[in-house]
DRENBA-975271 format. One record per residue: residue number from 1; x, y, z of N, C-alpha, C, O, CB in turn. Coordinates in steps of 0.2 Angstrom, whole numbers, padded with zeros to 4 digits, always signed. Glycine has a CB too. Layout:
N
+-----+-------+-------+-------+-------+-------+-------+-------+-------+-------+-------+-------+-------+-------+-------+-------+
: seq :    nX :    nY :    nZ :   caX :   caY :   caZ :    cX :    cY :    cZ :    oX :    oY :    oZ :   cbX :   cbY :   cbZ :
+-----+-------+-------+-------+-------+-------+-------+-------+-------+-------+-------+-------+-------+-------+-------+-------+
: NUM :     X :     Y :     Z :     X :     Y :     Z :     X :     Y :     Z :     X :     Y :     Z :     X :     Y :     Z :
...
+-----+-------+-------+-------+-------+-------+-------+-------+-------+-------+-------+-------+-------+-------+-------+-------+
This chain:
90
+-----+-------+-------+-------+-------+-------+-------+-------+-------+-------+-------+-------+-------+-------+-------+-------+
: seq :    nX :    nY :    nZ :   caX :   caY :   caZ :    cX :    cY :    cZ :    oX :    oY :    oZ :   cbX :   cbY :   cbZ :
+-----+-------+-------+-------+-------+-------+-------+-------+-------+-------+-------+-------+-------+-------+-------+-------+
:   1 : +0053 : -0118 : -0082 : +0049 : -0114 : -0086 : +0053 : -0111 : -0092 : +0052 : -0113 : -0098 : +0045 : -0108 : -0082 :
:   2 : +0056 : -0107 : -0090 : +0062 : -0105 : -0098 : +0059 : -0098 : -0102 : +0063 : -0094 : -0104 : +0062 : -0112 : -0105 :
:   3 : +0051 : -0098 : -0103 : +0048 : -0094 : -0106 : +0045 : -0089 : -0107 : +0043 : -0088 : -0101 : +0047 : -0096 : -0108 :
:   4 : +0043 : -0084 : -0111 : +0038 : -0079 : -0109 : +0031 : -0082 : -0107 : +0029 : -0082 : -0101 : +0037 : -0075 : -0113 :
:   5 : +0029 : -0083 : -0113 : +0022 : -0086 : -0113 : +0022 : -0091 : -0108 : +0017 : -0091 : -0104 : +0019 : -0088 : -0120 :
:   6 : +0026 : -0097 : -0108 : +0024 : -0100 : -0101 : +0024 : -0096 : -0095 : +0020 : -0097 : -0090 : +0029 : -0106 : -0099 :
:   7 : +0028 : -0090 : -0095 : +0027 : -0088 : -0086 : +0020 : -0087 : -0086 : +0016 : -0088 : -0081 : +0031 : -0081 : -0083 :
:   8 : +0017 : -0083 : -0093 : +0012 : -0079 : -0092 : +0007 : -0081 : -0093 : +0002 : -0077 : -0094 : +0011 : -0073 : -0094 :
:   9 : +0005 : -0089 : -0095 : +0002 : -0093 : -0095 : +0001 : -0096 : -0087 : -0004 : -0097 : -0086 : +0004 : -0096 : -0099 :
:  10 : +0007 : -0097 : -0081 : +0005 : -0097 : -0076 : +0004 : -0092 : -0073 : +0002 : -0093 : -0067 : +0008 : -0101 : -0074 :
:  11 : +0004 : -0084 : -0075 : +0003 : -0080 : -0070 : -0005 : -0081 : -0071 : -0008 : -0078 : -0066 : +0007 : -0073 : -0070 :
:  12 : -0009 : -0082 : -0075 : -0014 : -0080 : -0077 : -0018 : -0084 : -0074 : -0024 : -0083 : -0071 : -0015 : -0078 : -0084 :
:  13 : -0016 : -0090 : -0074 : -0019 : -0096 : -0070 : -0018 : -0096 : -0061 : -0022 : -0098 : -0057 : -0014 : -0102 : -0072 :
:  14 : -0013 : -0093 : -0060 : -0013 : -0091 : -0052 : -0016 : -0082 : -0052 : -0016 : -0080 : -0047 : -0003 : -0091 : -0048 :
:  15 : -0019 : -0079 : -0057 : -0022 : -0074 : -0056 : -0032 : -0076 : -0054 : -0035 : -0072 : -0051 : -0021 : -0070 : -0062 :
:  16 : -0033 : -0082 : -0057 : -0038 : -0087 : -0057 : -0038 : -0091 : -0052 : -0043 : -0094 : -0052 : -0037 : -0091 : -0062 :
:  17 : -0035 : -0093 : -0047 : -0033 : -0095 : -0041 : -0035 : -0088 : -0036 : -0040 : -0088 : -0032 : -0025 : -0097 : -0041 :
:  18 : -0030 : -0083 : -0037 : -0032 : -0078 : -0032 : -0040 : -0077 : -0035 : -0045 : -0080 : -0032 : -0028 : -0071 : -0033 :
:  19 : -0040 : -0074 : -0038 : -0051 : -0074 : -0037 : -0054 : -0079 : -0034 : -0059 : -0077 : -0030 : -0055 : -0074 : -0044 :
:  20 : -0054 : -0086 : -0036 : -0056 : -0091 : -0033 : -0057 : -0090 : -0025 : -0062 : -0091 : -0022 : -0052 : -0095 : -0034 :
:  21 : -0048 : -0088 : -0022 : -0050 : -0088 : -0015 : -0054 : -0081 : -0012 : -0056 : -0080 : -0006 : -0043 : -0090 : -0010 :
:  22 : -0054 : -0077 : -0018 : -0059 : -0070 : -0015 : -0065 : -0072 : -0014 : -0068 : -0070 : -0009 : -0061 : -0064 : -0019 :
:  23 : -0068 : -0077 : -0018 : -0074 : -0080 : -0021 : -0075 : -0083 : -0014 : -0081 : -0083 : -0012 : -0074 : -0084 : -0028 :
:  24 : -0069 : -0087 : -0012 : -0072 : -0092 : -0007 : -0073 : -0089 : +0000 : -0077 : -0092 : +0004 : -0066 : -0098 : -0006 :
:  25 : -0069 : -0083 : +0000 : -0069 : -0077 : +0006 : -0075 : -0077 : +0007 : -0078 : -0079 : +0011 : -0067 : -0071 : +0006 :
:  26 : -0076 : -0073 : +0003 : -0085 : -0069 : +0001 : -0090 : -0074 : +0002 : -0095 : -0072 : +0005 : -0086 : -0067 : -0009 :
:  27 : -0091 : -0082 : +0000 : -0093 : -0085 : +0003 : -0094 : -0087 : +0007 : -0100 : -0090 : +0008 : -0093 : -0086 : +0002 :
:  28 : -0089 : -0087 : +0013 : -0088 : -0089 : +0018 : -0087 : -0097 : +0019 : -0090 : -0100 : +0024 : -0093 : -0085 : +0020 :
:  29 : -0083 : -0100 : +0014 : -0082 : -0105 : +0013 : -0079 : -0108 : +0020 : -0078 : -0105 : +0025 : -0079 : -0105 : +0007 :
:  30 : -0076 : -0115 : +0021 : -0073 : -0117 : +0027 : -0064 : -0116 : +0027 : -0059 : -0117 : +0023 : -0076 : -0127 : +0027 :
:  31 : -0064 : -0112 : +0032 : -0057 : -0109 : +0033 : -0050 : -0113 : +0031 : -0045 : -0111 : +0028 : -0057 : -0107 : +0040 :
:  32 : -0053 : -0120 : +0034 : -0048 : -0125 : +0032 : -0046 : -0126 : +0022 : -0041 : -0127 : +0019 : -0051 : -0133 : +0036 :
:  33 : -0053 : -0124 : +0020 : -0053 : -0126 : +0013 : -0050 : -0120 : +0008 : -0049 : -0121 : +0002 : -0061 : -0126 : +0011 :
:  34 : -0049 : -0114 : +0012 : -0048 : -0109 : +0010 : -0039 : -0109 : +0010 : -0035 : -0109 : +0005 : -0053 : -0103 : +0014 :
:  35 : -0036 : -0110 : +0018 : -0030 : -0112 : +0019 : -0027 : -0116 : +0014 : -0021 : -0116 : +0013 : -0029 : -0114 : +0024 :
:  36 : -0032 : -0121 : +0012 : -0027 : -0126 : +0007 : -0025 : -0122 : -0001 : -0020 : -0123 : -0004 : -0032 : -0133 : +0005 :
:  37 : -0032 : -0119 : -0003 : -0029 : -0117 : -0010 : -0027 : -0111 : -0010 : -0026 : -0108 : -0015 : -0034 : -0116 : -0016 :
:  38 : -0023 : -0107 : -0001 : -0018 : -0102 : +0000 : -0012 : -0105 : -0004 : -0008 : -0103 : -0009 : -0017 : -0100 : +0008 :
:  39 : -0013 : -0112 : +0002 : -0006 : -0114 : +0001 : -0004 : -0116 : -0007 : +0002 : -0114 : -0010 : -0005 : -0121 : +0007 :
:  40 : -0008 : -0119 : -0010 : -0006 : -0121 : -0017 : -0005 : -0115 : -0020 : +0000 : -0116 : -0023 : -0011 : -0125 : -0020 :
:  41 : -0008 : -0109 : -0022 : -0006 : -0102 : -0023 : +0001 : -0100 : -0023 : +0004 : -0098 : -0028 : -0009 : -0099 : -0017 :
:  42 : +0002 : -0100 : -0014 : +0007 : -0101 : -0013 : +0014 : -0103 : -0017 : +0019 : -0100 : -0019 : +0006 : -0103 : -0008 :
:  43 : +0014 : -0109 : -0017 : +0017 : -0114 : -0020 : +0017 : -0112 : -0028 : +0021 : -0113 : -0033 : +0014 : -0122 : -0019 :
:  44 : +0013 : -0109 : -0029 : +0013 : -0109 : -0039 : +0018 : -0101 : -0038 : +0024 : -0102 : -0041 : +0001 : -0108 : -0045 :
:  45 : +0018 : -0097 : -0036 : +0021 : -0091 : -0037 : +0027 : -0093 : -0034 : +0032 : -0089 : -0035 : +0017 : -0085 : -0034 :
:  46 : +0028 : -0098 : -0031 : +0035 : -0100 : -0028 : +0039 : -0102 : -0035 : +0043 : -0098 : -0037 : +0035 : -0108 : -0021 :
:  47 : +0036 : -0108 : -0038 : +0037 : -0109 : -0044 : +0039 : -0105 : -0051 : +0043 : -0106 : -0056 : +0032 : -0112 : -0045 :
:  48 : +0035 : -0099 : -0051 : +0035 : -0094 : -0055 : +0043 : -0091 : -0054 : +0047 : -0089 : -0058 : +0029 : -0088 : -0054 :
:  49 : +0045 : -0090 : -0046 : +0050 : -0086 : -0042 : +0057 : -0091 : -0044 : +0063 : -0088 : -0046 : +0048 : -0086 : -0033 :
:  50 : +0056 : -0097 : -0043 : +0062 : -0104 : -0043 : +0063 : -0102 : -0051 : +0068 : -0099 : -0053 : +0057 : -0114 : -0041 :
:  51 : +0056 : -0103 : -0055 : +0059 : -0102 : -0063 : +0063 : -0099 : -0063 : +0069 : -0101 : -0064 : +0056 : -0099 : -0067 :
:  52 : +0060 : -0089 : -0062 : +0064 : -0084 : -0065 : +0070 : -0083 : -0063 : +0073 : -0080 : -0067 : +0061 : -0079 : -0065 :
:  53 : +0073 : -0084 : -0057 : +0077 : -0087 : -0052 : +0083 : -0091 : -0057 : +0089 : -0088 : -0058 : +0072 : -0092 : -0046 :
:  54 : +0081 : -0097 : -0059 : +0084 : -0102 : -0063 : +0086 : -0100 : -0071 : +0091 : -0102 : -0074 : +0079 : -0107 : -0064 :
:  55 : +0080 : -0094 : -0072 : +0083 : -0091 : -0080 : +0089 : -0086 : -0078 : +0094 : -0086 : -0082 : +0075 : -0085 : -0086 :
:  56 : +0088 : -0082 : -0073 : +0093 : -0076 : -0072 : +0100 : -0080 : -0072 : +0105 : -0079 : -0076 : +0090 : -0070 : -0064 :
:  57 : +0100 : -0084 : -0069 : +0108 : -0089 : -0064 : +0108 : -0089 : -0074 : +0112 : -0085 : -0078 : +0106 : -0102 : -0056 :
:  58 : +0105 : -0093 : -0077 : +0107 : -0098 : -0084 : +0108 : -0093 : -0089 : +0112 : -0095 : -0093 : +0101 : -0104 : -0088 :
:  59 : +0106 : -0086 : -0089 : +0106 : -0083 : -0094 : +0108 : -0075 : -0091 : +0109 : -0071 : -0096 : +0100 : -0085 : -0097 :
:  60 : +0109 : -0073 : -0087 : +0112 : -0065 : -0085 : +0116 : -0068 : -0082 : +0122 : -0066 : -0085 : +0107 : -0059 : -0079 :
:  61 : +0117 : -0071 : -0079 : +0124 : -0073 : -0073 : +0130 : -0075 : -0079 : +0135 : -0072 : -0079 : +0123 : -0081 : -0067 :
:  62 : +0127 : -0081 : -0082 : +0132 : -0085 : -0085 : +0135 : -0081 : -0093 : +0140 : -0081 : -0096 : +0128 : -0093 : -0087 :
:  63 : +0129 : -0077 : -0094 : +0130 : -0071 : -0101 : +0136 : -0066 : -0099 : +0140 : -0063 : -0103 : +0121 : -0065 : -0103 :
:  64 : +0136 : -0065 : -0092 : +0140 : -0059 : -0090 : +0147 : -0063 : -0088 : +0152 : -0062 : -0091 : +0137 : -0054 : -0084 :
:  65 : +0147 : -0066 : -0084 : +0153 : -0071 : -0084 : +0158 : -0072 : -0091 : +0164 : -0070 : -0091 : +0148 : -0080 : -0082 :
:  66 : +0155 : -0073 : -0095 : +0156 : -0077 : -0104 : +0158 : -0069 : -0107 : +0162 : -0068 : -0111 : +0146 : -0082 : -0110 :
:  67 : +0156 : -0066 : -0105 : +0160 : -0060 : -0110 : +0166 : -0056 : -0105 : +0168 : -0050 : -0106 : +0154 : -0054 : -0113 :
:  68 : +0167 : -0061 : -0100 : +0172 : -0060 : -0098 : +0172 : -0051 : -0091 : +0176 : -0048 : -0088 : +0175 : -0059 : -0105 :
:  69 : +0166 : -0050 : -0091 : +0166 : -0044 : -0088 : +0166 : -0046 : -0080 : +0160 : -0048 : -0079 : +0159 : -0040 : -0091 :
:  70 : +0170 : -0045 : -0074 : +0167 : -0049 : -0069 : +0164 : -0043 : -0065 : +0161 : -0044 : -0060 : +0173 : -0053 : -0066 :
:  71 : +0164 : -0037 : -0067 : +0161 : -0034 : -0064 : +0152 : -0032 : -0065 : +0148 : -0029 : -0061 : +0165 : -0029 : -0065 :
:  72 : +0150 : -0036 : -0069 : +0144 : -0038 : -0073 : +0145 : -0042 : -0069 : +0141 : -0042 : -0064 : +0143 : -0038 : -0081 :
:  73 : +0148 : -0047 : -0070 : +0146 : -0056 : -0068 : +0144 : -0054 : -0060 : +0139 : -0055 : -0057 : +0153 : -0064 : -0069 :
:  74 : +0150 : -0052 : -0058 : +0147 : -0050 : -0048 : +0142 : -0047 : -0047 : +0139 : -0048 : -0042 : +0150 : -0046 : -0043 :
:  75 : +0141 : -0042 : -0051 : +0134 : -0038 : -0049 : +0128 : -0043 : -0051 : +0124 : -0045 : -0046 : +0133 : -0031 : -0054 :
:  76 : +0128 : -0047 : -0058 : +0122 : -0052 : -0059 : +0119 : -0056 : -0053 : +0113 : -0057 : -0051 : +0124 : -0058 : -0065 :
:  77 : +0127 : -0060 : -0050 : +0127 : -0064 : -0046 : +0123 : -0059 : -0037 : +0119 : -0061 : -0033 : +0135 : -0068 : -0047 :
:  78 : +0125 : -0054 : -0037 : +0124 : -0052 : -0031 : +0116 : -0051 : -0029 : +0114 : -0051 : -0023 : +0129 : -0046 : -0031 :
:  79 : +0113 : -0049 : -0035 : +0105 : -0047 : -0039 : +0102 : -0055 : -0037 : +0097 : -0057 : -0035 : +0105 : -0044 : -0049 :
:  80 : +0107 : -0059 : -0039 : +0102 : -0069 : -0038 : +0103 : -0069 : -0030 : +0099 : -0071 : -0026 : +0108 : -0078 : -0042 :
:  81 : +0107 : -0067 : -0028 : +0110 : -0070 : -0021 : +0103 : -0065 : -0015 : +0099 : -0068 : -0011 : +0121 : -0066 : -0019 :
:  82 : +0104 : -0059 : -0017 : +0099 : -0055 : -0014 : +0091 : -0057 : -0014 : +0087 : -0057 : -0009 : +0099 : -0050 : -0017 :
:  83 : +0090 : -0061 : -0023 : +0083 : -0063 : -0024 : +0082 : -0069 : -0018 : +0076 : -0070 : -0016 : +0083 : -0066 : -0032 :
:  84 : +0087 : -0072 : -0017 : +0086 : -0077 : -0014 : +0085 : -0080 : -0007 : +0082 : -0085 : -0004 : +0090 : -0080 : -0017 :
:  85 : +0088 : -0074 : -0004 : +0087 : -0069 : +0002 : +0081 : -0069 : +0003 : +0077 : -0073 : +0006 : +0091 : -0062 : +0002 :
:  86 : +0078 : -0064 : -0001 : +0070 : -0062 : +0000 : +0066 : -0068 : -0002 : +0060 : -0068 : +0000 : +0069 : -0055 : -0005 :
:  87 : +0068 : -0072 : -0006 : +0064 : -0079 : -0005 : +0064 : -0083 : -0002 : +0059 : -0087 : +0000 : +0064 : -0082 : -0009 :
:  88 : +0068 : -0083 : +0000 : +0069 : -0086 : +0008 : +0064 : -0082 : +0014 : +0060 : -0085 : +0017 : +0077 : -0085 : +0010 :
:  89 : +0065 : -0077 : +0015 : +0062 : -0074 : +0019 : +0052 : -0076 : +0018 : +0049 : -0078 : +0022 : +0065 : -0066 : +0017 :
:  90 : +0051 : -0074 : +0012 : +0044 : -0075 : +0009 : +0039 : -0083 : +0012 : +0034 : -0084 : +0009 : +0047 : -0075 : +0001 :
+-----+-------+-------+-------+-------+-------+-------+-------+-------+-------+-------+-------+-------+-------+-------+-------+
């Protein structure tokens, strides 16, 4: 992703997904049908997470590294390591 406006172009698109599956709740649509556009849901905010995940490593980590600071660069790096922890967990 790399960008602003692309993230918030997909967040707004997975904000359109969540309503959808409210919509499908409220209707009382078929459970199985509902689990599928969780899971895709799911997957798109994974994607948002993998991005921003990928900007921080290419651009906080490697920015702090480059100017030589390693106490910046370990902290950057310790902030991905954790992100990735909890994404994992998720």
């Amino acid at each position: 992703m790399g960008d602003k406006s692309g993230y918030l172009t997909r967040m707004k698109r997975i904000e359109g997904q969540a309503r959808g599956i409210a919509r499908m709740i409220d209707e009382e649509q078929y459970c199985i049908d509902i689990l599928t556009q969780v899971s895709a849901l799911t997957r798109a905010l994974q994607t948002v997470a993998t991005g921003l995940l990928d900007d921080h490593l290419k651009h906080c980590v490697l920015d702090a590294a480059r100017m030589g600071d390693e106490a910046a660069a370990q902290e950057k790096l310790q902030e991905a390591s954790d992100a990735i922890k909890r994404l994992v967990r998720s």
